[in-house]
C-alpha positions in Angstrom: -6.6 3.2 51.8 -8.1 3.8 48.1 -12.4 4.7 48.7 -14.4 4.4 46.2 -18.0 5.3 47.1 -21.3 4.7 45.0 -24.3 6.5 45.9 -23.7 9.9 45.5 -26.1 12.4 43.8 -25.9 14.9 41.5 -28.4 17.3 39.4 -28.8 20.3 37.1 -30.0 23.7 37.6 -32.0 22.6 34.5 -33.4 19.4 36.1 -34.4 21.7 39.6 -36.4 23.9 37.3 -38.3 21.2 35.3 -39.0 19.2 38.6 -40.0 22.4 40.2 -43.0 23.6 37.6 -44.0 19.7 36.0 -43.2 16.9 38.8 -46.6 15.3 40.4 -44.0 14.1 42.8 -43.6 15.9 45.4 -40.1 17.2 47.0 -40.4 15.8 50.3 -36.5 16.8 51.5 -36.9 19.9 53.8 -33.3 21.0 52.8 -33.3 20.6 49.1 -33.1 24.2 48.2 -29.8 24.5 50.2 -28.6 21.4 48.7 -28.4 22.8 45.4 -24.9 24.2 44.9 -23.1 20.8 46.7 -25.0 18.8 43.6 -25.0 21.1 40.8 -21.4 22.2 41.1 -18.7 19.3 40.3 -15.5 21.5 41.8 -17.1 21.7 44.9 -17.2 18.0 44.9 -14.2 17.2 44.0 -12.8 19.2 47.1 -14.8 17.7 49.6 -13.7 14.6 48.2 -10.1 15.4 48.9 -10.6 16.7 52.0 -11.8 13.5 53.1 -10.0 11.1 51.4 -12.3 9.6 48.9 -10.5 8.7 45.3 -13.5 8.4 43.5 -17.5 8.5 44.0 -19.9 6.7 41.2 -22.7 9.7 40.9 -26.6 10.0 39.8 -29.5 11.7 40.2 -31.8 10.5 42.4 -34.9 11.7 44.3 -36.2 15.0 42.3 -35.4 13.2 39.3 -36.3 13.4 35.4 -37.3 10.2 35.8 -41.0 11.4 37.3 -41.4 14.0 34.9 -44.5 14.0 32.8 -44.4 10.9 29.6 -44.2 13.8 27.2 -41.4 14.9 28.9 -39.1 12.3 30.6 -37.3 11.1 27.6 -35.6 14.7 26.1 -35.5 15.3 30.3 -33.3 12.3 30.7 -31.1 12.5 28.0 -30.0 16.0 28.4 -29.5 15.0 32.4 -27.3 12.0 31.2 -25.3 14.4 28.3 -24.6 17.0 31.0 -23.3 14.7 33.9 -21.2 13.0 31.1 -19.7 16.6 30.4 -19.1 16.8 33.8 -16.9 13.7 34.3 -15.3 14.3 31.1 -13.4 16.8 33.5 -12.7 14.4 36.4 -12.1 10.9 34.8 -9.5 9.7 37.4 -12.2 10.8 40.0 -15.6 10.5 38.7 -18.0 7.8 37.3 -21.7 7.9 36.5 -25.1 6.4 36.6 -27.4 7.2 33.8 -31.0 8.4 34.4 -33.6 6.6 32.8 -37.1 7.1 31.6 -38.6 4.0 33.3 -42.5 4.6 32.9 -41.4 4.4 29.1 -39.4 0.8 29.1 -38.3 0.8 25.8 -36.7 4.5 25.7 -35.8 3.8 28.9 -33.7 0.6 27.3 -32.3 2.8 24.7 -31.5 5.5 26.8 -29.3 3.4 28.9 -27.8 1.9 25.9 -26.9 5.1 24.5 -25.9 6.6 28.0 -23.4 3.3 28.6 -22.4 3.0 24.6 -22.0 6.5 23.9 -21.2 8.5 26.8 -19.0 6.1 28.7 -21.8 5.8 31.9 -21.7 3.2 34.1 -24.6 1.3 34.6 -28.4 3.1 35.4 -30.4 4.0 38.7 -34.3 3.8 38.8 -35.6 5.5 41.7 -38.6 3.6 43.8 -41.7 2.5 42.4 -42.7 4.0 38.7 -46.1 6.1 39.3 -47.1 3.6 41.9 -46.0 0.3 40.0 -43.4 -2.1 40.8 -41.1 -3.1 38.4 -42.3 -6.9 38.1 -44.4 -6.0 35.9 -43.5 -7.6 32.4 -43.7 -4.4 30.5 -40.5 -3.2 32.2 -38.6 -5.9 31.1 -36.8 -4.2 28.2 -34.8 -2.6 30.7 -33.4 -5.4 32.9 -32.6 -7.0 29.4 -30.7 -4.2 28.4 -28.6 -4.2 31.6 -28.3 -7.8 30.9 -26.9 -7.4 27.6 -24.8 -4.6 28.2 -23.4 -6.0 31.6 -23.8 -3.0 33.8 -25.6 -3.0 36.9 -28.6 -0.7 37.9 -29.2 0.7 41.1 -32.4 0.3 42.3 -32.6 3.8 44.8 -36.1 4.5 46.7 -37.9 7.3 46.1 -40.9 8.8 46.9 -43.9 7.0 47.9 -47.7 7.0 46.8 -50.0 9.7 48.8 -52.2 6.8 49.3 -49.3 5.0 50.6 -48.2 7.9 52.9 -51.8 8.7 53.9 -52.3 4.9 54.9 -49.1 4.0 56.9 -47.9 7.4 58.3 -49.7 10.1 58.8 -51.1 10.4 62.3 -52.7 12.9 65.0 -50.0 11.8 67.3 -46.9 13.6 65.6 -46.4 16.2 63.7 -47.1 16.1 59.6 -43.0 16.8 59.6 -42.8 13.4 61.2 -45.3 11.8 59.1 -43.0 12.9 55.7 -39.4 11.9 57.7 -41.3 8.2 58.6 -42.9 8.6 55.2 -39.4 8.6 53.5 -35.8 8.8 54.5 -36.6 7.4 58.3 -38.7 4.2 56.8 -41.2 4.3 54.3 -38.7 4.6 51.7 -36.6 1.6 52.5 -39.9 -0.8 53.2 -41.2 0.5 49.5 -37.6 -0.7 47.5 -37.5 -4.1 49.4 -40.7 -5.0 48.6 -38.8 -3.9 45.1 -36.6 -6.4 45.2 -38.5 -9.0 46.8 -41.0 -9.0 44.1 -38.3 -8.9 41.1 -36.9 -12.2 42.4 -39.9 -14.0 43.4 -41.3 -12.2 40.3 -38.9 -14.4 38.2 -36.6 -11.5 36.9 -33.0 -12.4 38.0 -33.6 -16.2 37.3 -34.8 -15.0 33.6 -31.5 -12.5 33.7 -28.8 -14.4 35.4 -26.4 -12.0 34.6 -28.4 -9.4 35.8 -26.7 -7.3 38.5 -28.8 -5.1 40.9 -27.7 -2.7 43.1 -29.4 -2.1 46.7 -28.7 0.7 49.0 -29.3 1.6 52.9 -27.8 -2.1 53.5 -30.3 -3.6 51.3 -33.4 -1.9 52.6 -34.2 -4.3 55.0 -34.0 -7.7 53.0 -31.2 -9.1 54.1 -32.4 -10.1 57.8 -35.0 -11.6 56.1 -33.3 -13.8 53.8 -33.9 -17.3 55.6 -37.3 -16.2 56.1 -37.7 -15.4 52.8 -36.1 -18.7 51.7 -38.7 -20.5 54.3 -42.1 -19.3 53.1 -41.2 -18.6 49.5 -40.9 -21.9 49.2 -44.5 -22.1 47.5 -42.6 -19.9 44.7 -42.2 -21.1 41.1 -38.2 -20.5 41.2 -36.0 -23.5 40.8 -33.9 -22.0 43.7 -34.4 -20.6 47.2 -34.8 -16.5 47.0 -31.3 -16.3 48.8 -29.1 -17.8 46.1 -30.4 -15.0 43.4 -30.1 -11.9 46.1 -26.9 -13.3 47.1 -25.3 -13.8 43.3 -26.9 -11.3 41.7 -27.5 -8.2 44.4 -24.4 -5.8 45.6 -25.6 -3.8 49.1 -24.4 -0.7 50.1 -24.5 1.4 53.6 -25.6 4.7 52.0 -23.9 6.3 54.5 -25.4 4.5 57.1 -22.5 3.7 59.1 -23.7 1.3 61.5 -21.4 -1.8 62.8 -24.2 -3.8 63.1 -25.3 -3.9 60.0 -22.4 -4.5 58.4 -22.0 -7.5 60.5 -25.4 -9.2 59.4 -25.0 -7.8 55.6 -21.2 -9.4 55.6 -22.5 -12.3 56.8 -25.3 -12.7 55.0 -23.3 -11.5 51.3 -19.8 -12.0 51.7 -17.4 -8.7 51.2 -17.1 -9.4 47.6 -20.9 -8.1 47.4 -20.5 -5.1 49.5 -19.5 -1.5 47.8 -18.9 1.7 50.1 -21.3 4.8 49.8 -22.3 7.9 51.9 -25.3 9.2 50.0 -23.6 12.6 49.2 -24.8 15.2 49.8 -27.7 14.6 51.1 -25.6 12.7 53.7 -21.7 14.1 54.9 -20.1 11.8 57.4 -17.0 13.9 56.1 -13.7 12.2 58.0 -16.3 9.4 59.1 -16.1 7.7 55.4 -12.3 6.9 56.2 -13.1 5.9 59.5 -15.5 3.9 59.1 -13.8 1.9 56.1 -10.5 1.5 58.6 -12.5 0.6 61.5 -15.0 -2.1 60.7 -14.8 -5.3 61.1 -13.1 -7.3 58.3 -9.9 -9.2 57.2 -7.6 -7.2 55.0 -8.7 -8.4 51.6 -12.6 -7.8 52.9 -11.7 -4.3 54.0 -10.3 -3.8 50.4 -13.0 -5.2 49.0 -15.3 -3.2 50.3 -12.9 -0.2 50.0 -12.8 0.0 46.3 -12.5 -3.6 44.9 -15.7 -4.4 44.4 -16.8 -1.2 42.7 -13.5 -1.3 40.5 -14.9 -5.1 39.4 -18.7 -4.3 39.4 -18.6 -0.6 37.5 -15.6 -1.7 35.5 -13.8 1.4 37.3 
């Protein structure tokens, strides 16, 4: 079966370096270093692809991104990031796609730069990485970009990233485990997820997909823990201003992928919850290799036919415009 996956990451040598000497953020993946060659280096890529049978992957930086560069910074980092995965794909069209960096403390570069990116060098859509120095993107002065998105009908993945110290110092760091454990609950293990649902729970109750119906969000790790909260969320948000219940935007206007979480039982509740046509495939390479697992699971989960090719590859073919 044709498998298209979604979230999978890419970077510069230029990017490591400029993240390295100018990011506040901190690098909080142990393994980055080694990480390096498997998302700088495209033919590398393209063989573990077809190794393990995957006819396409939608790639983006994410994580140690220009994105948290310095203001003074983020907007030349960010367009040479987009120009160089561009020339990359340029090599691979049949079996690479893209995601365009953007500059989102700056919202109306960052609305430029994603015009550009899709106009110009043929990307895909955009990914914005967790909260922007601390703020969520509710905020009204970041609504250049979701009308951007809007306008040019491509989707933005919302990915987490890192969170706040306060935030860290707060919520995870203990005496009774080890500061390791404190940055693994901290980020990929939890903190991460919580951060980009509140994300999306504040853009919809925040009015931003009923402004931008045509809006189309992206949400990874099987929706970072929204959808198991959606008739909750429908209940108590009732006191909202929206003219629907929070579960008719999430469900129109959000796609949810595993991120190579691999997990029957969430795809269960997420199927249930969003119907297959809102489901894409992704294993979070190369931070993540499930390797022959990606097949697998795709051949093994729980679906009709039409969902299982659906979730294959049909609904990034229709969503990307693949």
């Amino acid at each position: 079966m044709k498998i298209i996956t979604v979230e999978e990451h890419f970077d510069t040598q230029a990017n490591v370096q400029n993240f390295k000497k100018y990011s506040k953020v901190p690098n909080n993946n142990p393994h980055q270093d080694a990480l390096n060659h498997d998302l700088t280096d495209f033919a590398s890529r393209i063989s573990y692809m077809d190794k393990n049978g995957i006819a396409m992957q939608v790639i983006s930086d994410a994580g140690n991104s220009p994105q948290v560069l310095p203001d003074n910074m983020v907007v030349a980092a960010s367009r040479e990031q987009n120009d160089t995965l561009a020339e990359g794909l340029a090599a691979y069209p049949d079996r690479l796609a893209g995601l365009a960096v953007l500059p989102a403390a700056l919202p109306d570069a960052a609305a430029d730069e994603l015009t550009r990116a899709v106009t110009k060098l043929g990307l895909k859509g955009g990914i914005i990485s967790g909260s922007v120095n601390g703020e969520f993107l509710d905020a009204p002065r970041f609504d250049p970009i979701f009308a951007a998105a809007e306008a040019l009908d491509v989707p933005l993945y919302l990915h987490p990233g890192v969170i706040t110290d306060t935030q860290k110092v707060t919520l995870y760091d203990s005496t009774s485990y080890s500061p390791l454990m404190a940055t693994m609950l901290a980020g990929a293990a939890w903190g991460w997820h919580q951060e980009q649902g509140i994300q999306m729970v504040r853009l919809i109750f925040g009015g931003v997909l009923e402004k931008h119906p045509k809006l189309k969000l992206v949400s990874g790790h099987w929706g970072e823990f929204v959808p198991m909260f959606l008739e909750r969320l429908d209940e108590f948000g009732k006191v909202s201003t929206l003219s629907q219940p929070f579960s008719a935007y999430y469900k129109r206007q959000v796609y949810v992928t595993p991120s190579g979480m691999y997990t029957a039982p969430q795809l269960a509740l997420v199927k249930a919850e969003m119907g297959a046509d809102h489901l894409l495939d992704a294993e979070d390479y190369p931070y993540i290799k499930r390797e022959g697992g990606v097949a697998e699971f795709v051949a093994n989960a729980e679906m009709s036919a039409p969902e299982r090719e659906a979730f294959a590859h049909g609904t990034a073919e229709k969503l990307f415009k693949l």
